[in-house]
KOLLUM-347543 format. One record per atom (N, C-alpha, C, O, CB): residue number from 1; residue in one letter; atom name; x, y, z. Coordinates in steps of 0.02 Angstrom, whole numbers, plus 50000, padded with zeros to 5 digits. Glycine has a CB too. Layout:
<sites>
NUM/A/CA/X/Y/Z
...
</sites>
This chain:
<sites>
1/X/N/47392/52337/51929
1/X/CA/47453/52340/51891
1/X/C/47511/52329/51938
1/X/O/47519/52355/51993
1/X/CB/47460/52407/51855
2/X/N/47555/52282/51907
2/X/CA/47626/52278/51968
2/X/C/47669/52340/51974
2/X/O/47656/52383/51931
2/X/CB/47687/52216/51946
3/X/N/47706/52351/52006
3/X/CA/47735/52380/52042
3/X/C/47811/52388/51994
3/X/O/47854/52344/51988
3/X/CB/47730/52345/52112
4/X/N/47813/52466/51958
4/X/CA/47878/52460/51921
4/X/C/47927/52432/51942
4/X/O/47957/52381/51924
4/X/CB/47903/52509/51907
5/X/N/47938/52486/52003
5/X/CA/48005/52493/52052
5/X/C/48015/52403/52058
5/X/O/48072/52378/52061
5/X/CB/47986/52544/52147
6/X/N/47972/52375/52059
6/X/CA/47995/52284/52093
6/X/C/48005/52265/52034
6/X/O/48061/52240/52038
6/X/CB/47931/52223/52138
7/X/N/47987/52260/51978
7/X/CA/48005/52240/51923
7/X/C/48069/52256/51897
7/X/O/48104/52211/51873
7/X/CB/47963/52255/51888
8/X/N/48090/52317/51900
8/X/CA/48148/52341/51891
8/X/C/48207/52301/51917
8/X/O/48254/52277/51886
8/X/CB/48145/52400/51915
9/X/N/48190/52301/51990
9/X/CA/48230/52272/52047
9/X/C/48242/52206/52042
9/X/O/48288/52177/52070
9/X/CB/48200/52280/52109
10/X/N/48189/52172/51998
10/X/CA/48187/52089/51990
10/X/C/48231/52090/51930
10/X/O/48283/52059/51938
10/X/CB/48103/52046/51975
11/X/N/48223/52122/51865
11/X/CA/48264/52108/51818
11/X/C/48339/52136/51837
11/X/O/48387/52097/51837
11/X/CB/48235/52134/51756
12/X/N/48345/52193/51850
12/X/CA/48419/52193/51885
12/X/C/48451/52112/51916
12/X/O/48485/52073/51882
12/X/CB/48411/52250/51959
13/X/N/48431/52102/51979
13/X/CA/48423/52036/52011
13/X/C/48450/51984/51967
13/X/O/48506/51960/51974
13/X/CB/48351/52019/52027
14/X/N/48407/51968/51921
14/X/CA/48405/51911/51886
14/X/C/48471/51915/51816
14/X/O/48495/51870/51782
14/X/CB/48318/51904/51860
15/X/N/48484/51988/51814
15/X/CA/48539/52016/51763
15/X/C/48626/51996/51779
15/X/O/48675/51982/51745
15/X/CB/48530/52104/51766
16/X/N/48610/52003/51847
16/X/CA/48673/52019/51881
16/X/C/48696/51937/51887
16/X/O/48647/51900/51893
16/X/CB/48663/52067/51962
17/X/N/48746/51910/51886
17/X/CA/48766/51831/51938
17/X/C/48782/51846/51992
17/X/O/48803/51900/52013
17/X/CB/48826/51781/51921
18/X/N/48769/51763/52036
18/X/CA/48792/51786/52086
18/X/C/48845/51776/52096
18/X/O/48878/51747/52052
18/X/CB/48767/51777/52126
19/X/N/48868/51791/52144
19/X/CA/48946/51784/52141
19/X/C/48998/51733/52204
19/X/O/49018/51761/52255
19/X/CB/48971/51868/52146
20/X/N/49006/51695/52197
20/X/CA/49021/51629/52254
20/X/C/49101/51633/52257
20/X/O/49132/51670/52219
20/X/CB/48992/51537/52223
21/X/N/49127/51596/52299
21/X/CA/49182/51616/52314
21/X/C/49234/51589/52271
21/X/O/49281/51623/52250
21/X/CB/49191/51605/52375
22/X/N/49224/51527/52259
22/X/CA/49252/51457/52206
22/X/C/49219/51479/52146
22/X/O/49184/51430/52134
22/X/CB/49224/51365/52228
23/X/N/49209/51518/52105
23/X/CA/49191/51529/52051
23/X/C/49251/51553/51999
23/X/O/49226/51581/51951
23/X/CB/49139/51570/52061
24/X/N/49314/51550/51995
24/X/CA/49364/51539/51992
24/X/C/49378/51462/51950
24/X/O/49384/51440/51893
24/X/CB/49384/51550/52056
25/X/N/49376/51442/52016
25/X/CA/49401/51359/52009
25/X/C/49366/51343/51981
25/X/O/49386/51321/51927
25/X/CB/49410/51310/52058
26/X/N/49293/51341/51991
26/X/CA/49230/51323/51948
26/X/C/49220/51329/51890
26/X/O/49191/51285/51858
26/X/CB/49186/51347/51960
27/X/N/49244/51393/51860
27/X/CA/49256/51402/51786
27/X/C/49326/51370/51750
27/X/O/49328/51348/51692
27/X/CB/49256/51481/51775
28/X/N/49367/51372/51784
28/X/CA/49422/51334/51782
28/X/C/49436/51248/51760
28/X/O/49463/51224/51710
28/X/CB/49438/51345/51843
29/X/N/49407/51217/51815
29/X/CA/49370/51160/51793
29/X/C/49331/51141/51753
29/X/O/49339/51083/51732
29/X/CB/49349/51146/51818
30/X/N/49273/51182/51728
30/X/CA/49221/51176/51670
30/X/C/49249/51191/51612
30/X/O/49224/51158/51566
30/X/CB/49162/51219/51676
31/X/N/49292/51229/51596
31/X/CA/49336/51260/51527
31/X/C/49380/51194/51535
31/X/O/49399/51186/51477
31/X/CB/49387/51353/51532
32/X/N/49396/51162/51558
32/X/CA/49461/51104/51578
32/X/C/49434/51044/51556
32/X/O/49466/51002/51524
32/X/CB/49484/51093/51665
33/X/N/49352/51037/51580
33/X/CA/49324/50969/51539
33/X/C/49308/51000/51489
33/X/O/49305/50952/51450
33/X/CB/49263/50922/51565
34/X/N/49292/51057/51451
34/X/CA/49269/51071/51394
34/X/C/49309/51032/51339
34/X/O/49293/50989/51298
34/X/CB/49270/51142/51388
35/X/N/49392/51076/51360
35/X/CA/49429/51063/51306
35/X/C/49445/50999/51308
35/X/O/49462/50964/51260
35/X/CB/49482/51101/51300
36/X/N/49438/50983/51372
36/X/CA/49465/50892/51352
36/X/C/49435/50839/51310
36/X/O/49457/50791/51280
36/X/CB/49466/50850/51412
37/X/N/49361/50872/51323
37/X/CA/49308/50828/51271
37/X/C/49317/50860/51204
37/X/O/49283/50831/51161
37/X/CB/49218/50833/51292
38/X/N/49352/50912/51179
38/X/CA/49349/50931/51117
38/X/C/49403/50917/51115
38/X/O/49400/50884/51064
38/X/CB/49328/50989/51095
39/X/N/49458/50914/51130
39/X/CA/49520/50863/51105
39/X/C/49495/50782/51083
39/X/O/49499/50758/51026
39/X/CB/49580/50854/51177
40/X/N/49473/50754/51131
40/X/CA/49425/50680/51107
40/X/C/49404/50676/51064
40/X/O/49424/50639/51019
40/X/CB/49373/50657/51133
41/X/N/49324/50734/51060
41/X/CA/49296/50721/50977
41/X/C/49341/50730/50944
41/X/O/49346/50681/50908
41/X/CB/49243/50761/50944
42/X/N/49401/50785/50927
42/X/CA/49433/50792/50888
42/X/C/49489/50740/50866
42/X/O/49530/50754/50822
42/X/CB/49447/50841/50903
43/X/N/49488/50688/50894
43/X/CA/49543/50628/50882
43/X/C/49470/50584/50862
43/X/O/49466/50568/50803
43/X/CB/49606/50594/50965
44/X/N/49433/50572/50890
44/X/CA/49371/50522/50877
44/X/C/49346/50542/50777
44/X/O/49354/50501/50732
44/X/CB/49288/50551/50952
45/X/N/49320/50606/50769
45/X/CA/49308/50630/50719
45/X/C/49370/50606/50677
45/X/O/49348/50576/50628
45/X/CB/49294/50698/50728
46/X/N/49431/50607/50678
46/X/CA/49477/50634/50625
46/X/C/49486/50556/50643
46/X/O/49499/50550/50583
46/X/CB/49542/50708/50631
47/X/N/49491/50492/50667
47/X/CA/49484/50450/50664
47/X/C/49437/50380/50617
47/X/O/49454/50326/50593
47/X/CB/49484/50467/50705
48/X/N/49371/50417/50621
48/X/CA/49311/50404/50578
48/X/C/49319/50426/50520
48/X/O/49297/50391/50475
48/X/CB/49252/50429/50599
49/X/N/49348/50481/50505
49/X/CA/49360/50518/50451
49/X/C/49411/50474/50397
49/X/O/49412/50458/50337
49/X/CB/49390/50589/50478
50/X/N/49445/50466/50449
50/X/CA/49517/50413/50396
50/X/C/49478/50334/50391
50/X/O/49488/50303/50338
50/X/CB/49625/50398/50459
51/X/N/49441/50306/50436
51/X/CA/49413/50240/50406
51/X/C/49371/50255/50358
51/X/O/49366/50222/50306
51/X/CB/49378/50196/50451
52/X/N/49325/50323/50377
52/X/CA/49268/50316/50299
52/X/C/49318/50338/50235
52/X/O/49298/50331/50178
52/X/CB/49183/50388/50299
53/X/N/49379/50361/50248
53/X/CA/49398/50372/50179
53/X/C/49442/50315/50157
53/X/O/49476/50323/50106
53/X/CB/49433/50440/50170
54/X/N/49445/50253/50193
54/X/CA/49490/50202/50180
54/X/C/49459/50166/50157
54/X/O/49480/50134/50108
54/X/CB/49525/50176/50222
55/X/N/49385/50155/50189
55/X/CA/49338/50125/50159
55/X/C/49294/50137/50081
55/X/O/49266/50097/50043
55/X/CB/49303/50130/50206
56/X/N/49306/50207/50079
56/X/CA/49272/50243/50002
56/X/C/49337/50230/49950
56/X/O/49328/50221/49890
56/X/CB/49252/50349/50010
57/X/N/49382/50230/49971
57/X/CA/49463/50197/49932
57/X/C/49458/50132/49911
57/X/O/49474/50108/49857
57/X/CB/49534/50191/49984
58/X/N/49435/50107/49956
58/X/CA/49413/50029/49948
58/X/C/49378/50006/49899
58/X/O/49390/49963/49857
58/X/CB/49378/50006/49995
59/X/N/49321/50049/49912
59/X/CA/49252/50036/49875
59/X/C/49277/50065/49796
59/X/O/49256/50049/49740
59/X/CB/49176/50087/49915
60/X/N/49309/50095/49809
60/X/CA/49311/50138/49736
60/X/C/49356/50093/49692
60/X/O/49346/50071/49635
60/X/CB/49348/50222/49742
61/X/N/49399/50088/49728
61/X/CA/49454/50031/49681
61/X/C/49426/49953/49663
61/X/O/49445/49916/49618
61/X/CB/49532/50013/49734
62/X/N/49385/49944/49702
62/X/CA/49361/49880/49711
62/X/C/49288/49874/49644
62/X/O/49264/49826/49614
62/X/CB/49336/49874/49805
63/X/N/49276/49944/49646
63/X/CA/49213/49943/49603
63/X/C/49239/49977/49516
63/X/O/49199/49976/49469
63/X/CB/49145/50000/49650
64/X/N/49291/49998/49511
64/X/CA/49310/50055/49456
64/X/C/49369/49965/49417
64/X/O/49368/49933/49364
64/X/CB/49372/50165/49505
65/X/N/49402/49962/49467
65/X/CA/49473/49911/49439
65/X/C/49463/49851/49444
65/X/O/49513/49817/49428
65/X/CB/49541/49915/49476
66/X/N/49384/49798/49471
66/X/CA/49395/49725/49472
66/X/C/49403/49686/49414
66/X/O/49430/49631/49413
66/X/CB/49346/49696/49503
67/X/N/49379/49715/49363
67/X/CA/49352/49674/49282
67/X/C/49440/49710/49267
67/X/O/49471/49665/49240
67/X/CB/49248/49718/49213
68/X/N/49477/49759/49273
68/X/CA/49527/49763/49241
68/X/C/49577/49723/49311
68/X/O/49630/49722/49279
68/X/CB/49539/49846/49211
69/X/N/49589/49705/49350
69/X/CA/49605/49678/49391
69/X/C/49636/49604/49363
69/X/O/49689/49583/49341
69/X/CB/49554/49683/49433
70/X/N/49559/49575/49382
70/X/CA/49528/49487/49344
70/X/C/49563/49477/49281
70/X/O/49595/49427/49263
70/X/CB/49431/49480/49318
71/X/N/49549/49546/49243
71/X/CA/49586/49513/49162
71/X/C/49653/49529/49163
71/X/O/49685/49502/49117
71/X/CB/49555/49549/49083
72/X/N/49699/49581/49216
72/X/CA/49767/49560/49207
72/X/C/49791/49515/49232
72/X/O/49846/49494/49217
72/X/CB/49804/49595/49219
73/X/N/49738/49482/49291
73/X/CA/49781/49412/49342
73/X/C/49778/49355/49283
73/X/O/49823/49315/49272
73/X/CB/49727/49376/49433
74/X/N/49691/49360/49231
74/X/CA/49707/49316/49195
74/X/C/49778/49318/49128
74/X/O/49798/49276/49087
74/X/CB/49643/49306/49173
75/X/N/49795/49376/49142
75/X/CA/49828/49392/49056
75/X/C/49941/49347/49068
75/X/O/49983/49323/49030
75/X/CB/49828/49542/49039
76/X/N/49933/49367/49169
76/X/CA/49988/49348/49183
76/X/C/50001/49285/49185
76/X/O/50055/49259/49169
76/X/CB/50001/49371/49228
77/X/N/49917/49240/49221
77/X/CA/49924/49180/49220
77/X/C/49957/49145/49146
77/X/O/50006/49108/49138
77/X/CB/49859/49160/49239
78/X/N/49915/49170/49104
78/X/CA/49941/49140/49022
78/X/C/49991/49150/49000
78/X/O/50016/49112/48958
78/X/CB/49913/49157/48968
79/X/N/50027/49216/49028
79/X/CA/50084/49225/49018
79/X/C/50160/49176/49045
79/X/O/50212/49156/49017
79/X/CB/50078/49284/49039
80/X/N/50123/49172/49126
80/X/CA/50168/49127/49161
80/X/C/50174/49055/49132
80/X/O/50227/49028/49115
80/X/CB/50145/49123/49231
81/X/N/50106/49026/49127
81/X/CA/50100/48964/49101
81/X/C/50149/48955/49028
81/X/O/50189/48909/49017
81/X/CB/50021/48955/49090
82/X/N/50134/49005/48990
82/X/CA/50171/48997/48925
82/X/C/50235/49002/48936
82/X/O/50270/48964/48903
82/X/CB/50156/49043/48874
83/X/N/50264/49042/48980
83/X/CA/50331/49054/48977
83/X/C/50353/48967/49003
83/X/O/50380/48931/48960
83/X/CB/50355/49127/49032
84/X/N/50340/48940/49070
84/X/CA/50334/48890/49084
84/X/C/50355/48817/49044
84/X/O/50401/48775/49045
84/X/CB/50285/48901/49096
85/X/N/50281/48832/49001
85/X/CA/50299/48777/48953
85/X/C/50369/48770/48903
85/X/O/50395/48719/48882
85/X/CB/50243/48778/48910
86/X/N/50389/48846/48892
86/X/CA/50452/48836/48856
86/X/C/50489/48813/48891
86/X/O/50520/48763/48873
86/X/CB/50481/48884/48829
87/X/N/50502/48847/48965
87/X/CA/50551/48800/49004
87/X/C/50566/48713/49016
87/X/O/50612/48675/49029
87/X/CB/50538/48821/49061
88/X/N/50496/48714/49004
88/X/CA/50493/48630/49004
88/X/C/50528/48616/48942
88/X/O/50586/48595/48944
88/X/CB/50411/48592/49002
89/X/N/50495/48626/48880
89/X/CA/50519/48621/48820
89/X/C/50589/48633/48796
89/X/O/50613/48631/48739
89/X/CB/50485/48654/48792
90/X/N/50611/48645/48847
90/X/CA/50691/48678/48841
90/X/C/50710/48613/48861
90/X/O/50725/48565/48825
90/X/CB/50723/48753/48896
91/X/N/50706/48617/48932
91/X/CA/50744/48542/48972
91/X/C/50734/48493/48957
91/X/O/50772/48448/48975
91/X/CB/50735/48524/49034
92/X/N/50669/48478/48913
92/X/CA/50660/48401/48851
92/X/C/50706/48399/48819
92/X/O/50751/48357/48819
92/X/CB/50603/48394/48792
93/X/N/50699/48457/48779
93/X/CA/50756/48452/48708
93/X/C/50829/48443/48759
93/X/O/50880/48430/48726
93/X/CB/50759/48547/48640
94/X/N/50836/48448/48811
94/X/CA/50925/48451/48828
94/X/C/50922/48396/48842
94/X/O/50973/48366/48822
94/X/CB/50965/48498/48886
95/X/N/50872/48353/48878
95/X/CA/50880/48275/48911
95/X/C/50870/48230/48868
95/X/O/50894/48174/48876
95/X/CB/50833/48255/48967
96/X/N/50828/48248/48807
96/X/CA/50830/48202/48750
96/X/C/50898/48210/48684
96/X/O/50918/48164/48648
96/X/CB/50754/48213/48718
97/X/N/50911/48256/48684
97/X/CA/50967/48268/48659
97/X/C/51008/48207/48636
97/X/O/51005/48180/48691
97/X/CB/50997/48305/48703
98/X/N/51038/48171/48606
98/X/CA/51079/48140/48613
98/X/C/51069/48087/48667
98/X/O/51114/48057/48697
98/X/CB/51123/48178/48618
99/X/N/51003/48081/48675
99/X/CA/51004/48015/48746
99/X/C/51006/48048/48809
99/X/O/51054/48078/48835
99/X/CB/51079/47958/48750
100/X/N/50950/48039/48830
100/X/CA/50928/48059/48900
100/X/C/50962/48004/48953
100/X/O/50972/48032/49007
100/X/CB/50841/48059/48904
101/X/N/50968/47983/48953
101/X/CA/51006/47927/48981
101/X/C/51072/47936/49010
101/X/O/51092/47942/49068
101/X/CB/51012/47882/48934
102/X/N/51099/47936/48957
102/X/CA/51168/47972/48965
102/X/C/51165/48040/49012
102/X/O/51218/48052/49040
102/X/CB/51196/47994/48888
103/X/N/51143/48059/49018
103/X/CA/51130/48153/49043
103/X/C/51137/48114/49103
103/X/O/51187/48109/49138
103/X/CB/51043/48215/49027
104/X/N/51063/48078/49111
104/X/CA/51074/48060/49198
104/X/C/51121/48009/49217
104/X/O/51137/48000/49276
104/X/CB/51007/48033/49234
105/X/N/51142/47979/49175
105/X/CA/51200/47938/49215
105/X/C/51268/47966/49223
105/X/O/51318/47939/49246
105/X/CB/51212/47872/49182
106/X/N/51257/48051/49189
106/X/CA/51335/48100/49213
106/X/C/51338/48112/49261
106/X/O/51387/48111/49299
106/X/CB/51355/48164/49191
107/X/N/51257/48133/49275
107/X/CA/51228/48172/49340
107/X/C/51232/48131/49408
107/X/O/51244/48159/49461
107/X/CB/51147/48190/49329
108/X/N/51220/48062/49400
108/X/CA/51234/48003/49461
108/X/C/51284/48003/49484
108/X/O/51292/48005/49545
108/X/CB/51232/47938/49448
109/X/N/51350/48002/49424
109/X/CA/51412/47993/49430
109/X/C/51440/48039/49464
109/X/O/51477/48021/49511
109/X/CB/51439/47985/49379
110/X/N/51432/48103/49451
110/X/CA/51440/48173/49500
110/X/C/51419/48160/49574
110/X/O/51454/48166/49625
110/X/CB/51387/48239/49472
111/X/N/51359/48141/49569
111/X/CA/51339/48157/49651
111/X/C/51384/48114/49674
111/X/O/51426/48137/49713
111/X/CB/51258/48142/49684
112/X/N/51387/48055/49660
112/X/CA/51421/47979/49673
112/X/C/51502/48003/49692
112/X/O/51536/47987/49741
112/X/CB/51416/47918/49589
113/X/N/51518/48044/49638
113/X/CA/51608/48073/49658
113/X/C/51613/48125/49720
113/X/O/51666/48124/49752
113/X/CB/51647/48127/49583
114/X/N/51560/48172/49742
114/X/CA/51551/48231/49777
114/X/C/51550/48161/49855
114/X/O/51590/48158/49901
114/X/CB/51463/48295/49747
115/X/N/51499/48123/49843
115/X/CA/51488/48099/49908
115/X/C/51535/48057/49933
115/X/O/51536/48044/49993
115/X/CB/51430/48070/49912
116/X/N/51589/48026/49882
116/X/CA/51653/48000/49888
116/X/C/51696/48054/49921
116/X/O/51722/48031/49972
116/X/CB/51681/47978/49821
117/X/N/51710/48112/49911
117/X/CA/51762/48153/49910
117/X/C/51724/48187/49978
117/X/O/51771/48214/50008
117/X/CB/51778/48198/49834
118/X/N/51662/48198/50015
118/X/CA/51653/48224/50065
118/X/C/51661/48153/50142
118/X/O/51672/48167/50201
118/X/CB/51579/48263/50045
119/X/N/51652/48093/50116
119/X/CA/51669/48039/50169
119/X/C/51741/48049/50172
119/X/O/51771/48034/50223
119/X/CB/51648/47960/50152
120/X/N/51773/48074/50121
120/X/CA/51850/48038/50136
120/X/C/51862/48129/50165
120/X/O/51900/48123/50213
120/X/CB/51915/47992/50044
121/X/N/51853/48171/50159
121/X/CA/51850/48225/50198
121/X/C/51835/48212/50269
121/X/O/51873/48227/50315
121/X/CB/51805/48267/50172
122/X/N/51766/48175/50278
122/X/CA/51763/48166/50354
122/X/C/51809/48125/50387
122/X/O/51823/48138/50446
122/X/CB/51703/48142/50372
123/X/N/51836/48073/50357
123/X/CA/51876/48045/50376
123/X/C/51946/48062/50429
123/X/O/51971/48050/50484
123/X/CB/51881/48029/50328
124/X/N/51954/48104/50351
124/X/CA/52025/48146/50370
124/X/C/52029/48187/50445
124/X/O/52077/48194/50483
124/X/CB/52036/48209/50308
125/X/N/51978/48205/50448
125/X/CA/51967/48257/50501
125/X/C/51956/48225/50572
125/X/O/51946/48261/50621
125/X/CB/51904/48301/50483
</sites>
């Protein structure tokens, strides 16, 4: 049978630390990279965190709103187009009016007077 008294003496031993001189600094330093790596994960994590939820935003809108999406881009297109065509339909009826012709030969005559009246401007000057 072993020997209490040494057993005793060994677990004491093995209970106690030892004690070094830099054990100070040593703990000092080790608590110092601790927190620095848990500042990291903690920007790394909360980082990942905002892409998977930008990405589940994504997905969600992308999967819940495309068919209502598609049918308002189509509902504006028809809208635009129609509005459109009246505009056209507007500026027919004004150029046919009374002779389309006439319209643009006011319109010639204008530019024709503007570009008269800006040479004799340069002139002057």
């Amino acid at each position: 049978m072993a020997d209490l008294d040494f057993e005793t003496q060994l677990s004491r031993l093995y209970g106690q630390a030892p004690v070094f001189r830099d054990a100070e600094l040593f703990t000092q330093q080790v608590t110092g990279k601790l927190d620095r790596g848990w500042a990291l994960r903690r920007v790394l994590i909360g980082a990942t965190g905002v892409v998977a939820g930008v990405a589940a935003a994504v997905q969600l809108v992308g999967a819940r709103f495309a068919s209502e999406f598609s049918q308002m881009s189509q509902d504006s297109a028809h809208q635009l187009y129609a509005s459109l065509d009246k505009v056209v339909d507007r500026y027919d009826q004004l150029f046919t009016l009374g002779g389309g012709e006439t319209l643009w030969l006011g319109v010639a005559l204008v530019v024709l007077a503007l570009g008269f009246a800006v040479t004799r401007l340069v002139d002057e000057v």
